[in-house]
C-alpha positions as CSV (number, residue, x, y, z in Angstrom):
1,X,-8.9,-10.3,-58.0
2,X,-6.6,-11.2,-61.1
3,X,-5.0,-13.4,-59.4
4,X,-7.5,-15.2,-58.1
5,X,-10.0,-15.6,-61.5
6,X,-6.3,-17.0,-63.1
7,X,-6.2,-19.5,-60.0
8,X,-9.4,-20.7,-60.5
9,X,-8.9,-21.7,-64.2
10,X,-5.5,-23.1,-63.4
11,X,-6.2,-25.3,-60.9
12,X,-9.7,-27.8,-62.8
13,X,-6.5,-27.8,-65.7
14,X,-4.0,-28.9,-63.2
15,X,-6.2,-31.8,-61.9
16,X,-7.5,-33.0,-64.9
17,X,-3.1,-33.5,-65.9
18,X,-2.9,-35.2,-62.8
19,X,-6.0,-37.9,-63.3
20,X,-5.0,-38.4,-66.7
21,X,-1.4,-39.2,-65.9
22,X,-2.9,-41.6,-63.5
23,X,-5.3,-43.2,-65.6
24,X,-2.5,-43.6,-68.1
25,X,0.0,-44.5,-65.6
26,X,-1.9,-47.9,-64.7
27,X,-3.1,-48.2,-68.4
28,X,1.0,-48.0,-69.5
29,X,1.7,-50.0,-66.3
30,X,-1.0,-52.8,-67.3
31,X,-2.0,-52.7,-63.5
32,X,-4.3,-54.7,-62.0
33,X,-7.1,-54.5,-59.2
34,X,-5.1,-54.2,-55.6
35,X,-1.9,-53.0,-57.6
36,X,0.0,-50.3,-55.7
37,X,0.4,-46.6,-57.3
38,X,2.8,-43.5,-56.5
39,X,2.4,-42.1,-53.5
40,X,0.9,-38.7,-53.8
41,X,4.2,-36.8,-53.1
42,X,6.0,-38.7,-55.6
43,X,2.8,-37.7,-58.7
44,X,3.3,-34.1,-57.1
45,X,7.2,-34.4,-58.0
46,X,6.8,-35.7,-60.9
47,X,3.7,-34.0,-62.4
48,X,5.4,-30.2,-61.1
49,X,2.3,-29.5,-59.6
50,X,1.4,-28.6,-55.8
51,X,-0.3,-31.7,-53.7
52,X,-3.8,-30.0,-53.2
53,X,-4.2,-30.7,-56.7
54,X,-3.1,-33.8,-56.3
55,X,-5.2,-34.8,-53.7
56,X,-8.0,-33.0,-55.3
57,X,-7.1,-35.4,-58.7
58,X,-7.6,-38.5,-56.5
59,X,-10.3,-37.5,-54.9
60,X,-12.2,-37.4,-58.2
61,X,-10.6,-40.7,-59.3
62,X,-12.0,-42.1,-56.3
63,X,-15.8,-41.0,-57.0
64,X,-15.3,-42.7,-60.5
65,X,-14.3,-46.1,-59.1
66,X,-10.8,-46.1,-60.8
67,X,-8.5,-45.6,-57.3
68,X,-8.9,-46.8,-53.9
69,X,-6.9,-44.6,-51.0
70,X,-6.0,-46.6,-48.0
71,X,-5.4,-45.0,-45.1
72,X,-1.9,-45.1,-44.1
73,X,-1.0,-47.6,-46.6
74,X,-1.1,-45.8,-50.0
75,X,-2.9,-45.6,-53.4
76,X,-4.4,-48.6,-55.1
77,X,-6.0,-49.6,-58.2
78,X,-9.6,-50.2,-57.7
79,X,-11.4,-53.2,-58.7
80,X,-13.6,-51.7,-62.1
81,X,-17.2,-51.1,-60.8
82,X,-20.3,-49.2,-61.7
83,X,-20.7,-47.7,-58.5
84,X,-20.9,-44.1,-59.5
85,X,-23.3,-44.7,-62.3
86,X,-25.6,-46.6,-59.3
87,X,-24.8,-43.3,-57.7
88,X,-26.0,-41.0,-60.1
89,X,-29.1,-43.4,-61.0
90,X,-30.3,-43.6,-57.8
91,X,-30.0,-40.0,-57.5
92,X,-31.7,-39.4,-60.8
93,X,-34.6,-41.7,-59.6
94,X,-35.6,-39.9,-56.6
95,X,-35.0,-36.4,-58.5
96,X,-37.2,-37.8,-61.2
97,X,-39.5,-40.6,-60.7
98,X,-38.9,-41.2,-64.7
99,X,-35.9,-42.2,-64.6
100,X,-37.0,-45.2,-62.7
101,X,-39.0,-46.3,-65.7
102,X,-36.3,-45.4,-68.4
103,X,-34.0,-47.7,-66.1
104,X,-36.5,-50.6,-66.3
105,X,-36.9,-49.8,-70.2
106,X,-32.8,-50.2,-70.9
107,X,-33.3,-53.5,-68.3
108,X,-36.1,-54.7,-70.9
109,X,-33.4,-54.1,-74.0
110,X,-30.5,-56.0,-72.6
111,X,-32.4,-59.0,-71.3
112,X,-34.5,-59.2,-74.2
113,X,-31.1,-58.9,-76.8
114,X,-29.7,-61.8,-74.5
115,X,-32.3,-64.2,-73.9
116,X,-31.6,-66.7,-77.1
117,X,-28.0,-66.7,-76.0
118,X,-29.5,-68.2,-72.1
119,X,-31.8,-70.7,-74.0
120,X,-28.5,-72.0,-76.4
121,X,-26.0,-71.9,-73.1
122,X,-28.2,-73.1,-70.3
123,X,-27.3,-75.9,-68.2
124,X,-29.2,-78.6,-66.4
125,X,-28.2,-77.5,-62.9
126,X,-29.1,-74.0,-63.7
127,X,-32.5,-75.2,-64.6
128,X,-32.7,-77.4,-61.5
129,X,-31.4,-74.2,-59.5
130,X,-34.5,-72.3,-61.3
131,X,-36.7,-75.2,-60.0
132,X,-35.8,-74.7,-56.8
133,X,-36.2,-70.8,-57.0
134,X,-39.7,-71.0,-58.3
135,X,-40.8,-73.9,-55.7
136,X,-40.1,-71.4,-53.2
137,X,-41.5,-68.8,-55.0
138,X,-45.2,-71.1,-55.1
139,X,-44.5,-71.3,-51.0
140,X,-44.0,-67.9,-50.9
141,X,-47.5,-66.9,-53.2
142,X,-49.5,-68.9,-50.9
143,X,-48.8,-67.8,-47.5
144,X,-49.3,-64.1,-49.2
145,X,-45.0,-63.4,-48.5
146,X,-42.5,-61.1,-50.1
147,X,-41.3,-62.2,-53.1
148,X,-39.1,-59.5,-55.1
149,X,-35.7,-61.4,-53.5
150,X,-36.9,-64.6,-55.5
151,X,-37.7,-62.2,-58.7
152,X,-33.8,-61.2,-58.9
153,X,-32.3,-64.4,-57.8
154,X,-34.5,-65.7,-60.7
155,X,-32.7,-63.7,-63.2
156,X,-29.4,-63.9,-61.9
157,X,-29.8,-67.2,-61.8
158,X,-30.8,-67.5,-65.6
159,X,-27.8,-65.9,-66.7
160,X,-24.9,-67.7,-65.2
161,X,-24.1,-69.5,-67.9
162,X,-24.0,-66.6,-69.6
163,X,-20.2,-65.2,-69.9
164,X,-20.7,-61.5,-70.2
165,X,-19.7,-60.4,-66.7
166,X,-20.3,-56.4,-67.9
167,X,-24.0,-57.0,-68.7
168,X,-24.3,-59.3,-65.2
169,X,-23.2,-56.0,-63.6
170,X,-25.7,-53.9,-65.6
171,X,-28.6,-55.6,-64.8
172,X,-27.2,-55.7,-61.3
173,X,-27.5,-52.0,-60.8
174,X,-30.9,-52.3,-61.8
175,X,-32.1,-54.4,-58.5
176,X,-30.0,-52.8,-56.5
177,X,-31.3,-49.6,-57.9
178,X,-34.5,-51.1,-56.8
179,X,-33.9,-52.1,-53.8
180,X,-33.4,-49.0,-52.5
181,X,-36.6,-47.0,-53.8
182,X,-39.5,-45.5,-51.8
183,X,-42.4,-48.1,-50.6
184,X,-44.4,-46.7,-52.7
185,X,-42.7,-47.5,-55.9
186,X,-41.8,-50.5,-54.8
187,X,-45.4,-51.1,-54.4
188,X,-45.8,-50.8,-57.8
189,X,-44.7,-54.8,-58.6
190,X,-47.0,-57.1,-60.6
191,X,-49.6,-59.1,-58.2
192,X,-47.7,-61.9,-56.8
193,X,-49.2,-64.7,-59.0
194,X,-49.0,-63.0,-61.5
195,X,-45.2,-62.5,-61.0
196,X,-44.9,-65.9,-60.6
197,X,-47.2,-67.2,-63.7
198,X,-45.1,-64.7,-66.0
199,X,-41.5,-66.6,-64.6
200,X,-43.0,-70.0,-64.5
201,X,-43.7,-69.1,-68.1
202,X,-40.3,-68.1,-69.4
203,X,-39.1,-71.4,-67.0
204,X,-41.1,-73.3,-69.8
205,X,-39.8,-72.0,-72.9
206,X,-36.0,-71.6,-71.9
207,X,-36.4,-75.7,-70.9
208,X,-38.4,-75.7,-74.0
209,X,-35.0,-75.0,-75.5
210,X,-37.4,-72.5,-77.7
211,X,-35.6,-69.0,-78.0
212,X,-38.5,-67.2,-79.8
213,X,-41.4,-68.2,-77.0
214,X,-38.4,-67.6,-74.2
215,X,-38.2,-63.6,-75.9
216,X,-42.0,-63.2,-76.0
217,X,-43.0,-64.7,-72.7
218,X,-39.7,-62.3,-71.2
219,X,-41.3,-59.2,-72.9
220,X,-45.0,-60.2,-72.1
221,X,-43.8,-59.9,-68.2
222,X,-42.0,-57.0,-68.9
223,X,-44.9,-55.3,-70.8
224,X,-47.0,-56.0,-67.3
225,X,-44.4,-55.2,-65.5
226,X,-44.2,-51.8,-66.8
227,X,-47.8,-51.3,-67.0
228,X,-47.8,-51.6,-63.2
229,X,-44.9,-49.4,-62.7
230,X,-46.5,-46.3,-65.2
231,X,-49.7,-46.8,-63.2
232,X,-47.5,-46.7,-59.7
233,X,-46.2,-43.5,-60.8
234,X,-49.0,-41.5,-62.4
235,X,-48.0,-40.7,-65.4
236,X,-48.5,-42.3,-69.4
237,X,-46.9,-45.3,-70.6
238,X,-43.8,-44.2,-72.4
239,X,-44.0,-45.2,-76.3
């Protein structure tokens, strides 16, 4: 029984040496995305430890997006990603509705922190490109169609001249995120004129070239937005 307790400590120690030799392997290494690493028999050599924990160390670098394995060709550095914080979100949102609305909150923060930045940067085929979007978007309104893939290509579309790829990628695990709720909270969107008065707004202002109306028109659709979504879920308006 001894034996077994001291096993079970000894092993979580042995593969936490083994992913932090990894991690500083490609740091040391300055590897890139699609760079090739040790094979697992050569990091049990080297490490002195047995190649369960190995494997048991790369399969835990795998779930945090850092290694890739490919099947009969090796270890590989993975490109970076926030796939397992879209993991645990989109867990978290279906364990607790909240979280959804917290998500949608932090959203609200970074666009709103970034918005003057768009209004300085923004380019005359980005606006033309935002014409477009919301000319299909009128279409769209009137024959009574879905319109939420117009609502993120709207926004992903406003910050492309934007060069922060990390907060692209944030906002990105919001839709996606989104995407792949329950009906019924994606039910809770803003009426569809409504949705597109509020971007036709913020279309104004950012062509406007006015960064303080861009902000308030961005949080006034926000503020409705998450009116609707507290009222789709039941519970208060968060403060």
């Amino acid at each position: 029984m001894d034996g077994q307790n001291n096993l079970s400590i000894r092993r979580p120690a042995l593969n936490e040496i083994v992913r932090n030799y990894v991690k500083q392997y490609i740091l040391d290494n300055h590897l890139n995305p699609g760079d090739a690493l040790p094979p697992e028999s050569q990091l049990s050599g080297q490490l002195g430890v047995g190649r369960s924990s190995v494997r048991e160390a790369i399969k835990a670098l795998q779930s945090l997006g850092i290694v890739e394995v490919r099947h009969g060709d090796g270890l590989y550095v993975r490109e970076y990603n926030f796939d397992p914080i879209l993991e645990t979100i989109g867990f978290g949102m279906r364990f607790n509705t909240k979280t959804l609305s917290d998500l949608m909150q932090v959203r609200f923060f970074l666009e709103g922190a970034i918005i003057e930045d768009v209004v300085k940067k923004i380019s005359p085929d980005i606006l033309k490109q935002l014409d477009e979007i919301m000319e299909v978007w009128k279409q769209r309104v009137q024959n009574n169609e879905e319109i939420i893939d117009l609502d993120e290509e709207f926004h992903r579309t406003l910050y492309k001249n934007v060069d922060n790829r990390t907060l692209i990628e944030l906002l990105e695990i919001f839709w996606i995120a989104f995407e792949n709720l329950d009906d019924q909270l994606v039910k809770s969107q803003q009426p569809a004129q409504l949705e597109y008065n509020n971007h036709i707004a913020i279309l104004v202002a950012v062509k406007d070239r006015d960064p303080h109306a861009a902000h308030e028109r961005l949080m006034q659709h926000f503020k409705h937005l998450q009116d609707r979504l507290v009222q789709g879920l039941g519970k208060t308006n968060p403060s």
